[in-house]
Residue frames relative to the residue before (quaternion, step in Angstrom):
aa qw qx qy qz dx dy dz
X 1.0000 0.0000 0.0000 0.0000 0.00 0.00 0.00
X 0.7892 0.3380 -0.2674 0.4375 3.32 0.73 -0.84
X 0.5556 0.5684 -0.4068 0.4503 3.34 1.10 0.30
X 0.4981 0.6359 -0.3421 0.4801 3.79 1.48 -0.18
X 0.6639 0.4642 -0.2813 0.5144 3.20 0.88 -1.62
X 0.5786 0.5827 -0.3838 0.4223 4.29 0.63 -1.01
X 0.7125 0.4588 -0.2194 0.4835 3.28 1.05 -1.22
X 0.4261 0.6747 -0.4123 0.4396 3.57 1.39 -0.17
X 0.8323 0.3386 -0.1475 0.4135 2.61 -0.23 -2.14
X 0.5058 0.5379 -0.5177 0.4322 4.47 0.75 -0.57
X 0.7245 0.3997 -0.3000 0.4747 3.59 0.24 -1.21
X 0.5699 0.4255 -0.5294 0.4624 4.11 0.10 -0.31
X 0.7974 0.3111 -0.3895 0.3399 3.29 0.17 -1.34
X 0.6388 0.4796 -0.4521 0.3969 3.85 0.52 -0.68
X 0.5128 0.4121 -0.4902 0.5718 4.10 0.81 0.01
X 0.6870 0.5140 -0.3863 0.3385 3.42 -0.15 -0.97
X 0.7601 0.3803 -0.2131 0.4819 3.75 1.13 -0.97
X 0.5565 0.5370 -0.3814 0.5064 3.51 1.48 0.11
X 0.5092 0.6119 -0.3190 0.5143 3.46 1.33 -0.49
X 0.8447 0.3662 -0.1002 0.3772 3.29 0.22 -1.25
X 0.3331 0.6828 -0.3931 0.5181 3.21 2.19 -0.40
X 0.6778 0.5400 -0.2736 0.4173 3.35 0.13 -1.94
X 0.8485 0.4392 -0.2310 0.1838 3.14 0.10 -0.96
X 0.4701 0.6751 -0.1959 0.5337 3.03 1.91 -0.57
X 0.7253 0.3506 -0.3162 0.5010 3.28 1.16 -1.01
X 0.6437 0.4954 -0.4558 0.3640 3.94 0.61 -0.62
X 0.2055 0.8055 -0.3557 0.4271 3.67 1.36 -0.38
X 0.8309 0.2630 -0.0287 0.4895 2.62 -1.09 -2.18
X 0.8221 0.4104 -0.2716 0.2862 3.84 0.49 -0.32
X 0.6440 0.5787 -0.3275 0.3783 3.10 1.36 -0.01
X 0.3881 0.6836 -0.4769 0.3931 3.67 1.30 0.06
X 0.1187 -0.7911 0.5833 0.1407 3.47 -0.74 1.07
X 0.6227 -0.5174 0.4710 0.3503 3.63 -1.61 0.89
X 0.3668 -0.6592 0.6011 0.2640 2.94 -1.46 0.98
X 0.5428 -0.7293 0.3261 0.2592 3.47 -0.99 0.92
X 0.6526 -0.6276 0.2158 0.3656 3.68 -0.39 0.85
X 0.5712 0.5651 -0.3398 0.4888 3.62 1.40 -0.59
X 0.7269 0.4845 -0.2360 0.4256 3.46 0.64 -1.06
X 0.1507 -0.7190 0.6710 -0.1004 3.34 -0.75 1.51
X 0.3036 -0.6375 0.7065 -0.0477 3.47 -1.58 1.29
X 0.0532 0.8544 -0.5043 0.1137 3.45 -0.19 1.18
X 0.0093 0.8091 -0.5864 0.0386 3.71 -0.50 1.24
X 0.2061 -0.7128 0.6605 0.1148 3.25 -1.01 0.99
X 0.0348 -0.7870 0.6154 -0.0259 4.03 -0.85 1.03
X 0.1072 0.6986 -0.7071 -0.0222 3.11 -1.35 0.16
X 0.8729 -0.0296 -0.0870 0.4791 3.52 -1.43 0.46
X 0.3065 0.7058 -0.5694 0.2893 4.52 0.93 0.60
X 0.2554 0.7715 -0.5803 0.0527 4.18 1.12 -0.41
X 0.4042 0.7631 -0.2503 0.4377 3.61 1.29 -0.64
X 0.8997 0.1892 0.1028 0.3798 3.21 -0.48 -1.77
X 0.4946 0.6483 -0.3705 0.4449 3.71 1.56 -1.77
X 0.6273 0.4088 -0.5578 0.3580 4.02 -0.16 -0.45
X 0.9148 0.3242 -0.1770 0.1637 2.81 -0.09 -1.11
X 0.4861 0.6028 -0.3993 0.4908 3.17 2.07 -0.20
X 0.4911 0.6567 -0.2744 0.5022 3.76 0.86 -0.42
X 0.9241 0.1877 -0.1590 0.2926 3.42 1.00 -0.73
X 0.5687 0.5492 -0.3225 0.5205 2.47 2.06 0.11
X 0.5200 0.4370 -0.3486 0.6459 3.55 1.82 -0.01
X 0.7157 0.5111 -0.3056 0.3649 3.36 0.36 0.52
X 0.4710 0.7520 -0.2859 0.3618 3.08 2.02 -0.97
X 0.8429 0.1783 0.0476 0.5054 4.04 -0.79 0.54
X 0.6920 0.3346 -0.3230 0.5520 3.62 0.85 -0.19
X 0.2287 -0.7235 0.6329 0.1538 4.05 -1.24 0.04
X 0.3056 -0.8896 0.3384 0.0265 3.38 0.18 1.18
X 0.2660 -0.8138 0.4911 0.1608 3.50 1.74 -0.61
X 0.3345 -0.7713 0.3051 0.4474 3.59 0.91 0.26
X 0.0968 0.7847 -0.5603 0.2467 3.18 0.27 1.90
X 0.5950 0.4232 -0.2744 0.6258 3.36 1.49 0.02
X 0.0511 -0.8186 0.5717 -0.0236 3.40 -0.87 1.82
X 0.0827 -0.8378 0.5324 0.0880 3.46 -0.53 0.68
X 0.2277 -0.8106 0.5374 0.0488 3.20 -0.66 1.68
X 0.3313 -0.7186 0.6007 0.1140 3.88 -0.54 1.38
X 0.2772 -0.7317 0.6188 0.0692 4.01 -0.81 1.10
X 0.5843 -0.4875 0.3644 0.5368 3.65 0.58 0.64
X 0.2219 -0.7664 0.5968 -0.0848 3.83 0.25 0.97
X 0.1498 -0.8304 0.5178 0.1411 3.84 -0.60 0.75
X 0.7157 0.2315 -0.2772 0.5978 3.26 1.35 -0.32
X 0.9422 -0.0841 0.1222 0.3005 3.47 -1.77 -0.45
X 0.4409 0.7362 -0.4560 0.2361 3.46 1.26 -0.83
X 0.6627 0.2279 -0.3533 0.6198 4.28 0.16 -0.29
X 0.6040 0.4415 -0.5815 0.3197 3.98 -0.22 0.17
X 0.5607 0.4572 -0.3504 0.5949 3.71 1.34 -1.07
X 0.5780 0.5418 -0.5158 0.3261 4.19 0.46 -0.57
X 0.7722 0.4830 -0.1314 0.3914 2.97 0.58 -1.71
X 0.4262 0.6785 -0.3545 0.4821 3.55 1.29 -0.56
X 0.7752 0.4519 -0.0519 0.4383 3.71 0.50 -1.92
X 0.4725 0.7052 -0.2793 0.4487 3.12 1.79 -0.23
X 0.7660 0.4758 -0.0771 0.4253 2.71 0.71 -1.91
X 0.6994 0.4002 -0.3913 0.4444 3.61 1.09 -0.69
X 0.7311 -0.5081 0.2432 0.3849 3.56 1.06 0.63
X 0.2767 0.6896 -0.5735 0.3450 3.57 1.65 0.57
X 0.3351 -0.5339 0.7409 0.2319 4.09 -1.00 0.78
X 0.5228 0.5025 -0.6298 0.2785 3.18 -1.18 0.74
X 0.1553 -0.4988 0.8429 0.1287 4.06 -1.67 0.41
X 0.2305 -0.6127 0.7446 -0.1307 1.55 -2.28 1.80
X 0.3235 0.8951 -0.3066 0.0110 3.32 -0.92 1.33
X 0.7299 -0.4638 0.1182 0.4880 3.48 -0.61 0.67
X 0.5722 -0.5105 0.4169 0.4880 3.16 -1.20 -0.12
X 0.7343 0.3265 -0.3780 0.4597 3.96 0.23 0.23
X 0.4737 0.4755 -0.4863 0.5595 3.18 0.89 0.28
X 0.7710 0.3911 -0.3665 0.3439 3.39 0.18 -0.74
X 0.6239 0.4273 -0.4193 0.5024 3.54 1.19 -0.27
X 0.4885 0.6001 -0.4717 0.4228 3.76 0.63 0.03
X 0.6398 0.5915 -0.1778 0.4574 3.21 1.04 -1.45
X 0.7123 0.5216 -0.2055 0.4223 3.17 0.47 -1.16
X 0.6340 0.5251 -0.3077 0.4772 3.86 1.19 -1.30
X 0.8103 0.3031 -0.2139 0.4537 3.41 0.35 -1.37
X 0.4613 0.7295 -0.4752 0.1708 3.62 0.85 1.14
């Protein structure tokens, strides 16, 4: 008997993790691509503070394709070291200066 019930409780949990498997994968798949025309433009200055995490929670589930441009106003502290940082862990996004960004901006 008590080997039935052992066999119960193995088989709930291995459904229970196939369930929850699935789900993880429809998740991770339902974020739709942001279309290529559409550009997300942030102008920052001095945010070294706050800029992580906005970046990742506007980033979270979505894959931007560097459609998300971040234009740095001559920043006095850290703010492009955390940019470039968020870069590197594979956040799509460009990061540029303030003349770049007005360069950018004209020939939009």
């Amino acid at each position: 008997m008590l080997e039935i019930i052992v066999y119960g409780i193995v088989w709930c949990f291995a459904v229970y993790g196939i369930l929850v498997m699935i789900q993880e994968i429809i998740r991770n798949n339902t974020y739709h691509k942001v279309e290529e025309n559409i550009k997300l433009i942030m102008t920052v200055k001095n945010v070294e503070d706050g800029i992580e995490n906005y970046v990742r929670e506007l980033s979270f589930g979505r894959n931007f394709y560097n459609n998300l441009i971040v234009i740095d106003l001559e920043s006095e502290d850290d703010t492009i070291c955390v940019l470039k940082e968020l870069e590197k862990e594979n956040i799509n996004m460009k990061i540029l200066n303030k003349e770049e960004g007005k360069k950018y901006l004209e020939n939009l």
